[in-house]
Each structure stands twice: as C-alpha cells, then as structure tokens.
N, C-alpha and C positions, 0 to 999 in steps of 0.2 A: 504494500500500500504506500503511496507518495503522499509524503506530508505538504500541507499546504503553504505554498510558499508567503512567506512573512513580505507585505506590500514593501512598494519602491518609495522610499522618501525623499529621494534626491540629495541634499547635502545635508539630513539631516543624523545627526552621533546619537550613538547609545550608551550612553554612561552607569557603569556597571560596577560593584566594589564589594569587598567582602567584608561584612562588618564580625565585630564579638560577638554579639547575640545571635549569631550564625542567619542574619534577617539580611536579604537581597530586595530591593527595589528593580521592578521591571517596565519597560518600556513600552509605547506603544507610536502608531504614526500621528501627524499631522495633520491639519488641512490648512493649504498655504492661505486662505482667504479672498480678498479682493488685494486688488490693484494697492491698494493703501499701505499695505503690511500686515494688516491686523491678522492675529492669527486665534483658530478657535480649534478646540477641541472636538476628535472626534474620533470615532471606532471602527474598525476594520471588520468586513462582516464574516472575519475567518474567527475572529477573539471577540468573547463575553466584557461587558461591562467591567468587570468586577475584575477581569484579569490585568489589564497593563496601565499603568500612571503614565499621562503625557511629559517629558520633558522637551521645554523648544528649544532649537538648535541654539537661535542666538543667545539665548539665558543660561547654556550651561557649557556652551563655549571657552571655559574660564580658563586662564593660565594654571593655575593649583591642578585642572583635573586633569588638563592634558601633560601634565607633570607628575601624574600619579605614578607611573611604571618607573620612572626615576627615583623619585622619591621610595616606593618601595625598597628598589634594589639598593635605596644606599642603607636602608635601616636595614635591609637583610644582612648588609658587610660589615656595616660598623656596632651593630648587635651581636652577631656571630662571634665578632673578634673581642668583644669586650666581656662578652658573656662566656666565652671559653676559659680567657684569661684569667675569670673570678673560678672559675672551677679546677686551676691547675696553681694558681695561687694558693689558695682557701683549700685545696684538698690534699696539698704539697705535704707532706708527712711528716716533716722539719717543723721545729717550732710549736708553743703552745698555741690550741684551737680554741676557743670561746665557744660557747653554746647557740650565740646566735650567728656561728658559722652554720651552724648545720644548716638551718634556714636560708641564709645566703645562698648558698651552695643549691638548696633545693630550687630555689627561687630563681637560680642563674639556668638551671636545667629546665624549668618549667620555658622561662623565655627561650632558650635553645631550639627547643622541640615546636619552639609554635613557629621560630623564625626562620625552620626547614621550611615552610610550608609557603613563606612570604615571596618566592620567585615564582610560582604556578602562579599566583594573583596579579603578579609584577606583569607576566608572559600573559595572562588571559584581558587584564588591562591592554596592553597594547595590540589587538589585535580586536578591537571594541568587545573586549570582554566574551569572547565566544571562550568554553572551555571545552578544548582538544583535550584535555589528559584522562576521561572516560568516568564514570560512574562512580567506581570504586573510592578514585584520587580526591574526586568532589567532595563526599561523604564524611573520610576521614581527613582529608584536611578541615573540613567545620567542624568535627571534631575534636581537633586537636586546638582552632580557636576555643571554644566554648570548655574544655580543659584547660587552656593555661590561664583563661578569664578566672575560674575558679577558685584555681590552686593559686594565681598570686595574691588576690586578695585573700585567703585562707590564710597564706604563709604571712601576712601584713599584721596579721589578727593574731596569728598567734606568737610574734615577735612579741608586737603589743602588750598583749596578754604576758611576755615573758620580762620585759621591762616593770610592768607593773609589781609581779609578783619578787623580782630584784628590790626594787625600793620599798613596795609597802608592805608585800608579806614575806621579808626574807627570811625570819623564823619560821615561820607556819609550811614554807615551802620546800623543803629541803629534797622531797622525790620527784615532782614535778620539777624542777629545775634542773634534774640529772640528766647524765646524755641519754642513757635507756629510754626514759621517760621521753625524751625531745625527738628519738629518731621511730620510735613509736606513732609519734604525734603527726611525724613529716611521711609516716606511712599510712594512717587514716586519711590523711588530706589526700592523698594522692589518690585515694578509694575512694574518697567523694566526692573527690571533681570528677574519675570519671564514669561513676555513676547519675551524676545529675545534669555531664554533657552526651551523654549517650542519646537523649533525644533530638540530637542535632543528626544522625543518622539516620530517623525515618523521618525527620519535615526536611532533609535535604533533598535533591535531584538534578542530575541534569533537563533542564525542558526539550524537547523533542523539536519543538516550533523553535523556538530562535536560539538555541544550542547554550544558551547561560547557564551556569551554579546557580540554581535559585531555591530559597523555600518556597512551602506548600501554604504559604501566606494568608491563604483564603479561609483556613482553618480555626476558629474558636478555642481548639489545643494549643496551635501553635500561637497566639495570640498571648494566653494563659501562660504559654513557659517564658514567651516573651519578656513579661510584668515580671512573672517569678525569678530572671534574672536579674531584673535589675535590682531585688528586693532581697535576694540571698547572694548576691555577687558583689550589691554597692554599696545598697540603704545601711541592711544588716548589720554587715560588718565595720562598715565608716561610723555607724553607731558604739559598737564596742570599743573600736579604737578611741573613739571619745569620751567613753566612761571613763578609760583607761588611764588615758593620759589627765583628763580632771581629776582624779585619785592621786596622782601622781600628787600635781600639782598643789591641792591640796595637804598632801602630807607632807611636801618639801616644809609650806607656809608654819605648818605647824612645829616640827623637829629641825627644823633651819641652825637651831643651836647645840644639835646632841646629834651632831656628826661624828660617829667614831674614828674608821680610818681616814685619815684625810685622801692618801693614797687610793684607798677601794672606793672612796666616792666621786672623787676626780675620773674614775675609770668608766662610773657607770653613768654621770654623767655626759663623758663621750658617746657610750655608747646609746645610751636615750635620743642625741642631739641625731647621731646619724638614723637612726628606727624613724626618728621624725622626719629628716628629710627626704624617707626611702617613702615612708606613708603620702607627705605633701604632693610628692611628684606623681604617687597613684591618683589621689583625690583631684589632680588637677587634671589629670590624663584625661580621666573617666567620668567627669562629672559633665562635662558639653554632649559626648555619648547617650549616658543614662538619661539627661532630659532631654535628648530628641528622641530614643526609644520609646519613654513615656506620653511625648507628644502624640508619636505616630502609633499607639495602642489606645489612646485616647482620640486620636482621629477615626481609626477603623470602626471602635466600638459607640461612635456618633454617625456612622453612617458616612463621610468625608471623603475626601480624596486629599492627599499632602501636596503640598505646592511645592512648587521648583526651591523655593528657598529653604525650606524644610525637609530636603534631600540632599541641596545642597549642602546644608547645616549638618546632614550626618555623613554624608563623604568626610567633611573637613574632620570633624569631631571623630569619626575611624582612623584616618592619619595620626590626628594625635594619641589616640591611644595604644597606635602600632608602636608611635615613638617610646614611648614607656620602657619598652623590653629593652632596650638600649642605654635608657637615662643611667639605669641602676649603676651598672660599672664605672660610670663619671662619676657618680656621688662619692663611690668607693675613693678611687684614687684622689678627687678633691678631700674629702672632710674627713676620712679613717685612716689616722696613722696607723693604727694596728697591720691594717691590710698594707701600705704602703713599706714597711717594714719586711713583712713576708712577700711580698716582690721584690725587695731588694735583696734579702737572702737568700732568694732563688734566682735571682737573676746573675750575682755572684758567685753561688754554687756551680749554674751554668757557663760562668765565665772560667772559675776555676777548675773545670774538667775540660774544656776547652783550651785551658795553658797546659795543662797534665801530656793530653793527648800530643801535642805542636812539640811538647818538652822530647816522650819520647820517641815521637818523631824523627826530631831531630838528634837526638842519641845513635834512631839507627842508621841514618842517612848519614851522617855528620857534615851537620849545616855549617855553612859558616855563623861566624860574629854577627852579623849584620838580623839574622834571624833571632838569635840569640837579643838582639837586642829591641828587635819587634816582638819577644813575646815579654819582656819587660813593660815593656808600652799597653801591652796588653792588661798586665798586671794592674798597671796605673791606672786603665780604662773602668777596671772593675772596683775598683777602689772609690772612683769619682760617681758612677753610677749607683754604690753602695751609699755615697755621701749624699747624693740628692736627692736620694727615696726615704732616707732616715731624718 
C-alpha cells in the first residue's frame, strides 16, 4: 500500500526537535492566501484536524533554529569531553573520595549516556528533521532522554538531601551518610528513572506520513505523563531541595557560634557552595522547559492549538536544557578545588609515566644529551601544571 504523499508547500520548513519530556511538535501545510501576504490556516485533506500544528515559514525562519544541528553537535563535544573527564578524574583511584563523588560520578554518567544520543537529533535536525535511523533508535533514544531527565534531578535531591543531613543531622546520620548506604541510593535512582521513562517507548514512533520521531500526542495518557513529568522531575524535587537548603540555612542562623572544627566546617561549606551551584544551573536549565510543557498541556486540555511563539519558546527552552549536561564539568573545575587537585595529580601521575617511559627509552636506545635534557623540560612541565590546578 502507498502512503499518501505529505502536500507540496513550496519554501515552506519543518521544524522539528527532541524535547525531555520525550513530547515532538508536528507540522502541517499552509495556504499562501491572497496577493497581500496574509497567511491562514488550513488542513490537508490527507490529515485530521487534530493531527498537525501550523508553523509559517517566515515566523520560524529564525537564526537559533536553523542553528540547531550546530548547536547540538557542539554540546554533544564539549559534554562528552567534560563529562568523561569528571568520571576519570573522580573515579581515578589515587587520592581520598568524598561521598558526594559518588553522585558526581553518577550524575556525569547519566549526562554521558543521554549525550550519545545528541548526534541522531543533530543528523535528523539537518535534514528537516526526517529520522532515517529506524524505529528501534527512535524509541530508545527518548528513552534514554526521559532517563537522564530523571536520574539528574534525583541525583540533585539526593546531594541535597546529603548536604542537609552533613550540617543538620550529622549525629543522627551516621549510616545514611556511609558509602554503602550512598551507592545503594545511586542504585534505586537508576531503577526509577528507568522505570518511570519506560513510557516514552510506547507514546514514541516513527510516523509513516512524514517520516519524524514523534509522540502519540493525541492521547489523554500521554498528556497525563506529560504533567507527571514535570511534577516528579521539577516541581517535586526543586521542592525538597528547598526544604533542604532552608534547614540549612536556618541552623547555620542558629549554631553560627558553636562551630566545632573550624577545618570540617570550612570543608562542608565548600562543598554546600558547589551542591548549590550544581542545583542553580538545573533550576535555571529547566524551568523555561517545564513552563512551556505546562503551557502546552494546558492548551491541549482547553481544546487550543499552540502558536508559533509557544513552540518557539520550547525549541529554545530544549537547547537550554540540553546545555545543562555540559554546564556541570565547568562548575567543577571553576569552584571545586577538591576536584581540581585530583586533576592535577592525575594529570602529573600521567606526566610522570610519561618521563618513566622516554627515561627508559632512552637507556635503551642511548639518546643523546639533548633528549636527556627535553625530558627535564618535561619534568618542569608537570611541575607547572601541578602548580596551577592546586
């Protein structure tokens, strides 16, 4: 059977994008109007009402979108590489680990995994978003969105949560704050995020008619997990994180004078300062997202159609929240001497097996002087790299 061909619109684009919520916006044609310009909506009489939103060319023509497959692939590279580095840093074997490395670490791997997926989107983007990579690829890369949505804000909470229980309950807490207990924790999370993105594998699909990644939109379920993401992925948790840190903050107010180690409080104030900048950079990522999610679940469930700006406004608001998986490793090397310390004595350890090897190298070859004296240099190099990470 021949599927029916999708009408001819002349210069007019289809702007297409993969959002967190595993939710696709779909398109439909135009009717160019009169003589004037004026342009009106209308339906192809191969597609129902209810199936495609109009976008008009010249309104969504924008420089950002036609920059979108750029933009991806630099967040897929400079994620990649910043996100590996925190898991070969932070799982480096040298050196004492803090407890909320574990999280880090989980947290670098969660961005990893989703930032595989970021080139098919990049590749489906520039080809107006048709996706060639088949059924299967569809499925489970919105799966693997709608899991790392999960598990980061999960791993954000339960920092939170581990920051709190440091300053206010550090007597009361003493098994909960063990590693046991912490990699336990980072093993549920991982069980219910993907449990609760599993449903992005039946509202997923390739469409037959115009070949996009799209959901099954039209659905009353998928509308429902819609809301329910953004109420156990944002609300929820951006909620506990601020019990958490008003608890905090609170008991600083109170015991400000009956600081015991000065040492162990200096510590955990570092690491509060950076928990918080790791949380800010989520809630700023994710909050233009969740209130056009909520828009457009509140448009559906009035009967509406979303307007160009309101599409707009979640393309934009998906970029930023692709940026996110990236941000974290900056934060790191900015504000965490801890971390910056264990890159620099890995980064010297690599230097100093690096002179090892050139040393016996040269033993067996028998280098000249001049070698000899570039692997001094080398020495010096690692010495100065040691000095500026410390």
């Amino acid at each position: 059977m021949t599927l029916p061909r999708q009408p001819d619109h002349g210069d007019a684009r289809w702007f297409f994008y993969p959002t967190m919520s595993t939710d696709m916006v779909t398109t439909s044609g135009y009717d160019h109007g009169d003589a004037s310009g004026s342009f009106s909506m209308t339906t192809s009489p191969d597609y129902g009402d209810d199936d495609y939103v109009t976008l008009f060319p010249g309104e969504t023509d924008s420089g950002l979108l036609q920059a979108i497959p750029i933009l991806y692939f630099l967040i897929f590279f400079v994620g990649c590489l910043g996100n590996l580095c925190v898991l070969v840093v932070l799982g480096w074997v040298g050196g004492r680990r803090r407890l909320v490395d574990t999280y880090l670490m989980s947290l670098a791997l969660a961005n990893l995994l989703f930032l595989e997926t970021l080139p098919l989107w990049a590749l489906s983007a520039a080809v107006d978003h048709r996706w060639d990579f088949g059924q299967p690829l569809c499925r489970i890369s919105s799966l693997v969105i709608a899991v790392n949505r999960f598990s980061n804000v999960a791993f954000l909470t339960c920092m939170s949560v581990d920051r709190y229980l440091a300053v206010v309950r550090q007597q009361d807490s003493p098994f909960l704050r063990s590693g046991r207990c912490v990699r336990v924790t980072c093993m549920v999370v991982w069980m219910l995020a993907l449990v609760l993105g599993a449903p992005a594998l039946f509202f997923r699909h390739v469409d037959p008619v115009t070949g996009m990644c799209v959901d099954r939109d039209d659905s009353v379920w998928f509308q429902s997990y819609s809301l329910a993401m953004v109420l156990l992925a944002f609300v929820g948790p951006v909620c506990v994180i601020l019990l958490c840190y008003g608890a905090i903050c609170l008991h600083r107010q109170r015991h400000c004078s009956l600081s015991a180690n000065p040492h162990t409080q200096a510590r955990r104030r570092h690491t509060l300062k950076i928990v918080t900048a790791i949380v800010t950079a989520f809630v700023v990522s994710w909050l233009p997202y969740s209130v056009c999610r909520v828009a457009l679940v509140g448009m559906w469930l009035g009967g509406g159609e979303p307007g160009v700006a309101l599409q707009e406004a979640q393309v934009i608001s998906s970029c930023l929240a692709f940026l996110n998986s990236c941000a974290n490793p900056l934060l790191y090397l900015l504000l965490d001497r801890h971390f910056r310390r264990r890159a620099a004595h890995l980064a010297l350890a690599c230097r100093a097996l690096t002179c090892l090897r050139h040393r016996a190298a040269a033993e067996d070859n028998s280098l000249s002087s001049v070698d000899t004296d570039s692997l001094s240099g080398t020495t010096v190099a690692c010495s100065l790299i040691f000095s500026l990470f410390v």
